[in-house]
LUMVOPA-420520 format. One line per 3 residues: number of its first residue (from 1); their letters; for each residue x, y, z of N, C-alpha, C, CB. Coordinates in steps of 0.001 Angstrom, whole numbers, plus 500000, padded with zeros to 6 digits. Glycine has a CB too. Layout:
BEGIN
NUM> a> X Y Z X Y Z X Y Z X Y Z  ...
This chain:
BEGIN
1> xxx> 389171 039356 587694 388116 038633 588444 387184 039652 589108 388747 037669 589530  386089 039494 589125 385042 040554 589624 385157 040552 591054 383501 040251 589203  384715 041942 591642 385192 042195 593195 384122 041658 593248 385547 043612 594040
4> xxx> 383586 040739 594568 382333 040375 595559 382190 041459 596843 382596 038725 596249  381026 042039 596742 380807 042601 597313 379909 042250 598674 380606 043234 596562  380120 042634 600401 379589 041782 601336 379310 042796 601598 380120 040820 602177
7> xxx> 377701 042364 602337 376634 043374 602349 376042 042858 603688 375557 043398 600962  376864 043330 605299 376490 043154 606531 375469 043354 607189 377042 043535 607023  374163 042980 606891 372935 043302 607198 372734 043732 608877 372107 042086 606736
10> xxx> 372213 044926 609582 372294 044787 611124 370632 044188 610922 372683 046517 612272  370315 043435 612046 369101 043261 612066 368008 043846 612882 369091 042280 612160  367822 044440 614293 367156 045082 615228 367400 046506 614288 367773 044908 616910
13> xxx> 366272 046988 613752 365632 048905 613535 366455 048988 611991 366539 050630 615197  366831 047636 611296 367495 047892 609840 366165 046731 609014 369699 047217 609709  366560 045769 609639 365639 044260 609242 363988 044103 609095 365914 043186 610463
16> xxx> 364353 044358 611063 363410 044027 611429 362863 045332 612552 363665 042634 611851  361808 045362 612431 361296 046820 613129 361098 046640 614717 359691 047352 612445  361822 047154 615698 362081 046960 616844 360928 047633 617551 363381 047362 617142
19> xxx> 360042 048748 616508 358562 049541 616831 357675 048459 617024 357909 050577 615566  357744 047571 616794 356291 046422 616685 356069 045916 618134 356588 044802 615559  357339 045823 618930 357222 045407 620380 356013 045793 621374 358377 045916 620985
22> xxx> 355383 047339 620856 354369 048125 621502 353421 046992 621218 354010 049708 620919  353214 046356 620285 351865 045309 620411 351636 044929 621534 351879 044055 619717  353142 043848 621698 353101 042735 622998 352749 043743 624357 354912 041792 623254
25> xxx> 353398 044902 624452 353276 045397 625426 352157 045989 625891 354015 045960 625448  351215 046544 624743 349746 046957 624738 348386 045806 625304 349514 047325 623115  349258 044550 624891 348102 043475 624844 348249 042859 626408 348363 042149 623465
28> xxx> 349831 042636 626848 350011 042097 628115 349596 043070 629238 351408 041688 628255  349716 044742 629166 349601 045480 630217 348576 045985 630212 350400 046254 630409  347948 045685 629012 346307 046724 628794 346603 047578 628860 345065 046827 629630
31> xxx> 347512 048338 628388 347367 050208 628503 347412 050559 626628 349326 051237 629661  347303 051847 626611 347232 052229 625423 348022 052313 624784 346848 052974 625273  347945 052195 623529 348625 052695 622256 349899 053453 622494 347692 053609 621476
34> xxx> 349430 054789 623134 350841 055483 623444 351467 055503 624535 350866 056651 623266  350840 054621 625321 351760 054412 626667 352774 053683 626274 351114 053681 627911  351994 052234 625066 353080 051207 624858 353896 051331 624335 352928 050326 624455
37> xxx> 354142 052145 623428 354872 053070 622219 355601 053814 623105 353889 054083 621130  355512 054388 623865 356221 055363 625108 357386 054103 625922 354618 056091 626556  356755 053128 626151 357519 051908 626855 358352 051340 626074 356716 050833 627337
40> xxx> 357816 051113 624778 358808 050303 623768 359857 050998 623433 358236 049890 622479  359698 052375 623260 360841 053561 622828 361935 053561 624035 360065 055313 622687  361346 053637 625139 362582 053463 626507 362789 052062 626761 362080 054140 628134
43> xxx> 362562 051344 625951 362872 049882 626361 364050 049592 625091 361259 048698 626330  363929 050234 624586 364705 050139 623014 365771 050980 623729 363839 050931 621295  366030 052435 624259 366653 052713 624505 367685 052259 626229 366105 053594 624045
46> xxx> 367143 051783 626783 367941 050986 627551 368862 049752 627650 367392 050834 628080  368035 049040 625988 368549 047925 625738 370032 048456 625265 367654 047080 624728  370212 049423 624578 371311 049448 623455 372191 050183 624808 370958 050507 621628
49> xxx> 371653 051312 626037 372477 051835 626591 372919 050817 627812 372004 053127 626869  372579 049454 628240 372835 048423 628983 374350 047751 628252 371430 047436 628990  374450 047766 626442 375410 047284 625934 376417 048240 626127 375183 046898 624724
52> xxx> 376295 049539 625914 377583 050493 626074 377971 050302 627387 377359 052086 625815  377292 050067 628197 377739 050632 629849 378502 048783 629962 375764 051247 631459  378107 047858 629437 379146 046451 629261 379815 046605 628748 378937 045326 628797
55> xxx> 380216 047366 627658 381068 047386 626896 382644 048035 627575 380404 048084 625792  381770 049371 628015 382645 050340 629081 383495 049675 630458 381493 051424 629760  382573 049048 630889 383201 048063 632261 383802 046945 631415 381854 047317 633562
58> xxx> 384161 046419 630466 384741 045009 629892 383694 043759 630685 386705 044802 630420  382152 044281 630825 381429 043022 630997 380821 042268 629801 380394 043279 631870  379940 041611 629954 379276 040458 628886 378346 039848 629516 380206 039309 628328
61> xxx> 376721 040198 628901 376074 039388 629242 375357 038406 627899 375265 040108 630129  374626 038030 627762 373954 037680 626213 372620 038945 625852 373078 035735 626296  372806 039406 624555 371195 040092 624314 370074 039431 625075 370675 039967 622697
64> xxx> 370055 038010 624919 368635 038041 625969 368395 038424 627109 368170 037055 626260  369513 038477 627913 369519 038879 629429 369844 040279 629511 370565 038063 630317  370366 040984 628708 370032 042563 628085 368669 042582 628000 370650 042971 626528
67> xxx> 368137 042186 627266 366467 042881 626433 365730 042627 627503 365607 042014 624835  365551 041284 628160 365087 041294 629802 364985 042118 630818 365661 040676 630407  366483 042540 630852 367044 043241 631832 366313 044860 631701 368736 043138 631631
70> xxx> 366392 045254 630555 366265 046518 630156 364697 046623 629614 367414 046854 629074  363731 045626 629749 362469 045963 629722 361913 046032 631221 361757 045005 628838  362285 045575 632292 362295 045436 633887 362323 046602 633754 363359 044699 634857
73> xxx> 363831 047585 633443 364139 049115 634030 362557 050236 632961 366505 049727 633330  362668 049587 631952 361634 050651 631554 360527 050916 631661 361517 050791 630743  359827 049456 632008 358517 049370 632585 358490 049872 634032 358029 047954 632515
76> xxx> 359624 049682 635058 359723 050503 636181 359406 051657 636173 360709 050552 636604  359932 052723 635153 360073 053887 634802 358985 054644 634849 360556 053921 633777  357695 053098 634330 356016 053991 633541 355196 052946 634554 355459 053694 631096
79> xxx> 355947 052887 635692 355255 052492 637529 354394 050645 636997 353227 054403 638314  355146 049442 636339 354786 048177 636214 356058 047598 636537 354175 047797 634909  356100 047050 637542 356979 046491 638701 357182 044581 638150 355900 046787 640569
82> xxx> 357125 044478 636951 356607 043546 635999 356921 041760 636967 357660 043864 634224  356233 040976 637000 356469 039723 637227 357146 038932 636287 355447 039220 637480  357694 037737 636602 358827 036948 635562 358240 036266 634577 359749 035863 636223
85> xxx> 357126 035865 635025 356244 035319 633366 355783 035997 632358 355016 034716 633465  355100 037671 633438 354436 038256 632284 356181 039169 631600 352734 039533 632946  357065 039174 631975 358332 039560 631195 358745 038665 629928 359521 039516 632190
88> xxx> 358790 037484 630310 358810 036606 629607 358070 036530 628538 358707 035832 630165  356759 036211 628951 355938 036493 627624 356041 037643 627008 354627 036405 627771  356132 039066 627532 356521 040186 626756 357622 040176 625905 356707 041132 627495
91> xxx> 359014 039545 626282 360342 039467 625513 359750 038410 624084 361825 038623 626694  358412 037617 624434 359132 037079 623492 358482 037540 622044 359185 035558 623751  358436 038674 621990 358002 039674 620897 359222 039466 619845 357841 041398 621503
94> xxx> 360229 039456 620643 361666 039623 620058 361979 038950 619221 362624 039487 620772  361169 037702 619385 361438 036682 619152 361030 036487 617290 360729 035861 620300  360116 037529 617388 358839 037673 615951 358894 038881 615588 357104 037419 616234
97> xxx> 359399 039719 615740 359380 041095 615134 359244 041144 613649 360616 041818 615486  358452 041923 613679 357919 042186 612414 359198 043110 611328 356411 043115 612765  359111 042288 610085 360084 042704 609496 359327 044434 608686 360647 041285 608436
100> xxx> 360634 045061 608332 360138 045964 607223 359553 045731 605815 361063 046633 606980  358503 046537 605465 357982 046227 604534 358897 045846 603261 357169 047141 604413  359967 046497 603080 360882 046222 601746 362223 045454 601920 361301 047616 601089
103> xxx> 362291 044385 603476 362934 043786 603365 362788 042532 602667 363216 043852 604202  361743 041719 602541 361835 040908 601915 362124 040663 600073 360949 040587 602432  361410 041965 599666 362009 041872 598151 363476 042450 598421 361060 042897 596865
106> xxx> 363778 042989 599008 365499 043436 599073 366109 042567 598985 366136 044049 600188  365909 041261 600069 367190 040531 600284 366990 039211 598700 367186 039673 602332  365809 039299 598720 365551 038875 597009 366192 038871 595677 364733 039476 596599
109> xxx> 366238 040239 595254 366408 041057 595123 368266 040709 595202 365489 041858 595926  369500 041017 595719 370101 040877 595871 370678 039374 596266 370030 041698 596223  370034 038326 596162 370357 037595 596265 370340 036613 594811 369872 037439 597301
112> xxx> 369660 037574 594149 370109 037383 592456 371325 038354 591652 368661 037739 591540  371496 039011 592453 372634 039956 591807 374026 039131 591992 372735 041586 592652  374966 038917 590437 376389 038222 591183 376953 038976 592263 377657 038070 590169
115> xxx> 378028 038248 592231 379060 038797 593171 378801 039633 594323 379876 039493 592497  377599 039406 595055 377213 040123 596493 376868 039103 597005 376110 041256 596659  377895 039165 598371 376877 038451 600012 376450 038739 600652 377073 037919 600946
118> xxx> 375459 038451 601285 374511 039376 602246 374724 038448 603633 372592 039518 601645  375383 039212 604687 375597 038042 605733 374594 039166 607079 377863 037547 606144  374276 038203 608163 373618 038754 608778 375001 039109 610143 372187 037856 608969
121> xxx> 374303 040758 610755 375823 041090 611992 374839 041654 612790 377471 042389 611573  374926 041437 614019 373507 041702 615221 373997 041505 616268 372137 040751 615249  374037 042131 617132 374159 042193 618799 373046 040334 618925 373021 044322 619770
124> xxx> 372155 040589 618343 371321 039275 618924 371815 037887 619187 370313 038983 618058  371614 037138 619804 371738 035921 619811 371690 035180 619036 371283 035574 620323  372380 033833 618627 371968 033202 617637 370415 032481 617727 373021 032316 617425
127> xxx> 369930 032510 619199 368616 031552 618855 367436 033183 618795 368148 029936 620601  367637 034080 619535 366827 035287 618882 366713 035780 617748 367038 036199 619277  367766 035552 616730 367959 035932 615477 367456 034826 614582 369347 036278 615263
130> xxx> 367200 033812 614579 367312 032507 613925 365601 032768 614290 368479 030996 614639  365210 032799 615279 363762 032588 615368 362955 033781 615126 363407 032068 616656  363223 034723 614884 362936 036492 614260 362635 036121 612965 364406 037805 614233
133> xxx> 363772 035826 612119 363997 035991 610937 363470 034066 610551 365773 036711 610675  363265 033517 611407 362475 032360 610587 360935 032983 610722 362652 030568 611374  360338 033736 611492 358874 034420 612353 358572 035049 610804 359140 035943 614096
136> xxx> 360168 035603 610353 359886 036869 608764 359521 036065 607577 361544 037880 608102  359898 034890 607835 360778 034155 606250 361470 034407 605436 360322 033824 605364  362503 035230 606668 363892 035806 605730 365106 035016 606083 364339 037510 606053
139> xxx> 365294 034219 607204 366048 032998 606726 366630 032257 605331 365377 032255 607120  365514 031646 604828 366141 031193 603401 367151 031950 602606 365110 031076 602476  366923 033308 602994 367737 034578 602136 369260 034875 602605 366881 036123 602381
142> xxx> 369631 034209 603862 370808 034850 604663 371272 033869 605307 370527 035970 605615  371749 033104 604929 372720 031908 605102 373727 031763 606485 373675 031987 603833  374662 033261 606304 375525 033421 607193 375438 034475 608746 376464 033769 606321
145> xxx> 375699 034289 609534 376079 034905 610350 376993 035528 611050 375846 034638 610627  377248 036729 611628 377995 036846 612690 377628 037763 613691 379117 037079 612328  377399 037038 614806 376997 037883 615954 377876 038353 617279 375955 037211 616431
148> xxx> 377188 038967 618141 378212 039472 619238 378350 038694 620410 377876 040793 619732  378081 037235 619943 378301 036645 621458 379797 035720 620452 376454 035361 622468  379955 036400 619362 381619 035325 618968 382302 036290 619372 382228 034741 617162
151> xxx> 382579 037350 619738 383385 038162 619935 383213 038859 621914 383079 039195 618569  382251 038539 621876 381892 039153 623131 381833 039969 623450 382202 039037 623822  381598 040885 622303 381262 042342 622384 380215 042968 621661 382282 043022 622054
154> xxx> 379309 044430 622130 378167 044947 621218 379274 045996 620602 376546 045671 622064  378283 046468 619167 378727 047166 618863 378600 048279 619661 378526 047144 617920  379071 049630 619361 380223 049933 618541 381584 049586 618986 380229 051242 618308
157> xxx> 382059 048869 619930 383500 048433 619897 383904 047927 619160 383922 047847 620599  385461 048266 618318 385991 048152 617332 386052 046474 617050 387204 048942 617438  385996 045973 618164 386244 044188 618457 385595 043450 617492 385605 043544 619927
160> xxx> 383988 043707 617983 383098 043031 617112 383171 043252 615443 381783 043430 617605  383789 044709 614819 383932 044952 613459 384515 044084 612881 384468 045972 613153  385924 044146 613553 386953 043546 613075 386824 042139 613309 388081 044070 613565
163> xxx> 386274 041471 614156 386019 040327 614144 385193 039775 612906 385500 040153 615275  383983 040675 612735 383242 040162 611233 384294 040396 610008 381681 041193 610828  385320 041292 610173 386365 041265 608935 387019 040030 608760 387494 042283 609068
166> xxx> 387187 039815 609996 388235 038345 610333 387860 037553 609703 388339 037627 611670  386452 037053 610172 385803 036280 609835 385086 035995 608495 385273 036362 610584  385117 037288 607341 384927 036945 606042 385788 036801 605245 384302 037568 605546
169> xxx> 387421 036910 606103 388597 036997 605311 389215 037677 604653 388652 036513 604782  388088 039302 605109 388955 040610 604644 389754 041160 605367 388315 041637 604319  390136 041097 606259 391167 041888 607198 391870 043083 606645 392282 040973 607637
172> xxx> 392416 042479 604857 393679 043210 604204 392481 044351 603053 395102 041705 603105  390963 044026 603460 390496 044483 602441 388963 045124 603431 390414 043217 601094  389158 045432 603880 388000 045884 604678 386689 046921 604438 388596 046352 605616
175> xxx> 387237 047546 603960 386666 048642 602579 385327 047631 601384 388642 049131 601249  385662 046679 601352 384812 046028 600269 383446 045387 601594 385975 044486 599137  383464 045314 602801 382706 044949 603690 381617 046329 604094 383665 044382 604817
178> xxx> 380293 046055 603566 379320 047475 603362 378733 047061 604774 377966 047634 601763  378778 047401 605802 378190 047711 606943 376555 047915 606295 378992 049085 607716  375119 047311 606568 374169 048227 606225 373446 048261 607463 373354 047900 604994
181> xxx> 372842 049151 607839 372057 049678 609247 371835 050950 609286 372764 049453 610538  369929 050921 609898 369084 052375 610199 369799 052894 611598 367123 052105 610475  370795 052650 612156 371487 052881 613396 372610 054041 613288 372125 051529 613842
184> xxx> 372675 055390 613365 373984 055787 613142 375345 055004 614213 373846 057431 613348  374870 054858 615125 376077 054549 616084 377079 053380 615765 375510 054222 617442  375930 052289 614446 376612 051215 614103 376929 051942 612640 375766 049695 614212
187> xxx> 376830 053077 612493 377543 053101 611216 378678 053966 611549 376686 053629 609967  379261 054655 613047 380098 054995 613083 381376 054390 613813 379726 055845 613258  380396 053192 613808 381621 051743 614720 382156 051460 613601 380933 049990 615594
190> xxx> 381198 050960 612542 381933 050302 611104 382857 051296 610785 380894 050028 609679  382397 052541 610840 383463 053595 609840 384636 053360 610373 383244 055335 609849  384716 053642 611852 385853 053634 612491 386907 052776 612395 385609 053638 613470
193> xxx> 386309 051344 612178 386791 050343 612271 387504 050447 611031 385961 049331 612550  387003 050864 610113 387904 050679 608450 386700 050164 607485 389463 049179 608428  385809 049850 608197 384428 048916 606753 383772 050777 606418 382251 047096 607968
196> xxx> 383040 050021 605032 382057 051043 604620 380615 050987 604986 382073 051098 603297  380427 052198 604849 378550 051513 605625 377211 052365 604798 378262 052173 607980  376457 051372 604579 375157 052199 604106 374375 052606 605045 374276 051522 603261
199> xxx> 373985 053989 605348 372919 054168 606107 371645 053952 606049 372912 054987 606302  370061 053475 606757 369061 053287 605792 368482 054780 606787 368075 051469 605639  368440 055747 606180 367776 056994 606443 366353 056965 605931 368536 058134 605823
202> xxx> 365490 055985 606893 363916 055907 606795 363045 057299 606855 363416 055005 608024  363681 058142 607980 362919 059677 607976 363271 060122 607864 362394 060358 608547  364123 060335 606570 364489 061295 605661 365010 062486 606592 363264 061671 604679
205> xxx> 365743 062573 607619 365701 063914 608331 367547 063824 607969 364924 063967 610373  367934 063072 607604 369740 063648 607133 370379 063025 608498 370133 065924 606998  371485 063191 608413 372681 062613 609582 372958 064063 610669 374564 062069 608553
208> xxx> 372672 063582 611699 372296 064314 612810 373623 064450 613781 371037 063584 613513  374563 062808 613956 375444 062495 615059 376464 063645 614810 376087 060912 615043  376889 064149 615973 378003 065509 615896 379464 064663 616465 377433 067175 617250
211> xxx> 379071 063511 616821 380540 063292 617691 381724 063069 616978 380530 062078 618612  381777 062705 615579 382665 062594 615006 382490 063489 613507 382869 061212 615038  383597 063742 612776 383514 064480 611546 382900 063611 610788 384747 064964 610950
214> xxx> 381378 063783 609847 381081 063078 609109 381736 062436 607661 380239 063558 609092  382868 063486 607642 383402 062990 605754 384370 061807 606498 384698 064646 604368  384964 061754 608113 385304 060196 608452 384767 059455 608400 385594 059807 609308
217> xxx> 383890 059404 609293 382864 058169 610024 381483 058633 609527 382868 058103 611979  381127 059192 609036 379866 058967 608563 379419 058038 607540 379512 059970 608224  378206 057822 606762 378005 056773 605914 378484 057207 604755 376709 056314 605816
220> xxx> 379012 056136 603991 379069 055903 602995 378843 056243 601946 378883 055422 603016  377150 056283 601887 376212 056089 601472 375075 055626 602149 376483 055584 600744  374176 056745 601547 372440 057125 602024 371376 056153 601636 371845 058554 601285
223> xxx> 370602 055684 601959 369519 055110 601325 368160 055779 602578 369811 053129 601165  367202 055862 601229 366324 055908 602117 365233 054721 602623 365788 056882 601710  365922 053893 601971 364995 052472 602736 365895 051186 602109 362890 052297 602068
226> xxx> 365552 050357 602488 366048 048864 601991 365772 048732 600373 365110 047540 602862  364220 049106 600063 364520 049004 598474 365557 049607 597296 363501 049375 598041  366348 050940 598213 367457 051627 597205 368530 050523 596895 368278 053045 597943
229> xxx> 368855 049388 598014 370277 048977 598053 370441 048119 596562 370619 047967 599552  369404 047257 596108 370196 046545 594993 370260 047753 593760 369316 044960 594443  369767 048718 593491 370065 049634 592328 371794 050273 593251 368375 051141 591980
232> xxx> 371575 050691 594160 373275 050928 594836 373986 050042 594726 373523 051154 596256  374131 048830 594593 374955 047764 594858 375614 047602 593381 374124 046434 595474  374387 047751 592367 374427 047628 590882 375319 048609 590291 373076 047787 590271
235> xxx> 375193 049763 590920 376074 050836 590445 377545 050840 590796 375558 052029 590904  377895 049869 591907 379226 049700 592814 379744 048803 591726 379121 048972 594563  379012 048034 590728 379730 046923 589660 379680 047232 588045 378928 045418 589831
238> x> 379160 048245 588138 378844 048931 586663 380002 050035 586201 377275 049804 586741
């Protein structure tokens, strides 16, 4: 019987481009180009370091009250002391993020190939994710989910991995579950955990993370964008 191969899509900086946020932020604050780009980059990075520091204390909040939370601290940072509407309207960028150019023939694309599932795995919410990816019209393409408010944890804690193992019914087979994400940190949660993971290495600059030995926890397998994966996937059944 042919192996099926599951193909864990992350969605924030794999999917969907988490760079596009500088719009909302350019248009609501009136500042420039690279201020907003300067804001969106520390707003990106507070969001993901708000989940480790929950993760670390055994708290839980939802991504939305993360991405909230952590656009308040970054706009503080670049002296906009932000009010609750104009936050609001800024978050809800999140809501529409602009997908990558080669995601949509990808998930295409693979969604004609047998024996592969493409399920979606995201720190996001189910109504942030659902309304992103309906904003893309990549919905129709990705049926399934699993996110981090079933487990109650962000990645990289081993919790949330193994919970998406649980939950596709590999537990005993974990190895056949391809982690894919432009994130090293989620490709060294998957490794850890026991799944395999594709990296999407967009700027070509190679695997950088020192904290762990890469022939463990490193990827898998390289891509340099979303269009490599169905010729990779093809070769995993050939």
């Amino acid at each position: 019987m042919p192996t099926t191969h599951i193909l864990a899509f992350d969605v924030y900086g794999t999917i969907l481009n988490t760079g596009s946020i500088a719009g909302s932020l350019k248009e609501h604050l009136n500042i420039s180009t690279d201020k907003a780009n300067a804001i969106s980059t520390l707003w990106r990075t507070y969001q993901l370091e708000y989940t480790w520091r929950l993760n670390s204390m055994g708290l839980y909040e939802s991504f939305h009250k993360v991405t909230r939370k952590s656009l308040l601290h970054a706009a503080l940072d670049h002296g906009f002391d932000l009010q609750p509407a104009i936050a609001f309207d800024i978050c809800e960028a999140y809501w529409k993020l602009t997908p990558y150019p080669d995601a949509l023939d990808t998930l295409k694309s693979l969604n004609e190939l047998p024996n592969v599932q493409v399920v979606v795995f995201s720190n996001g919410t189910k109504e942030m994710i659902s309304s992103a990816m309906d904003a893309a019209s990549l919905s129709p393409l990705i049926h399934t989910q699993f996110l981090a408010d079933s487990v109650q944890k962000y990645k990289p804690m081993p919790d949330i991995y193994r919970g998406l193992v649980d939950f596709l019914g590999k537990s005993e087979d974990s190895e056949r579950v391809y982690l894919v994400s432009g994130n090293p940190f989620d490709v060294t949660g998957a490794r850890s955990a026991g799944l395999s993971a594709i990296w999407v290495d967009r700027a070509g600059k190679g695997w950088h993370d020192r904290l762990f030995d890469v022939k463990k926890v490193g990827p898998t397998h390289t891509v340099r964008g979303l269009k490599d994966i169905s010729a990779l996937v093809q070769s995993f059944q050939s």
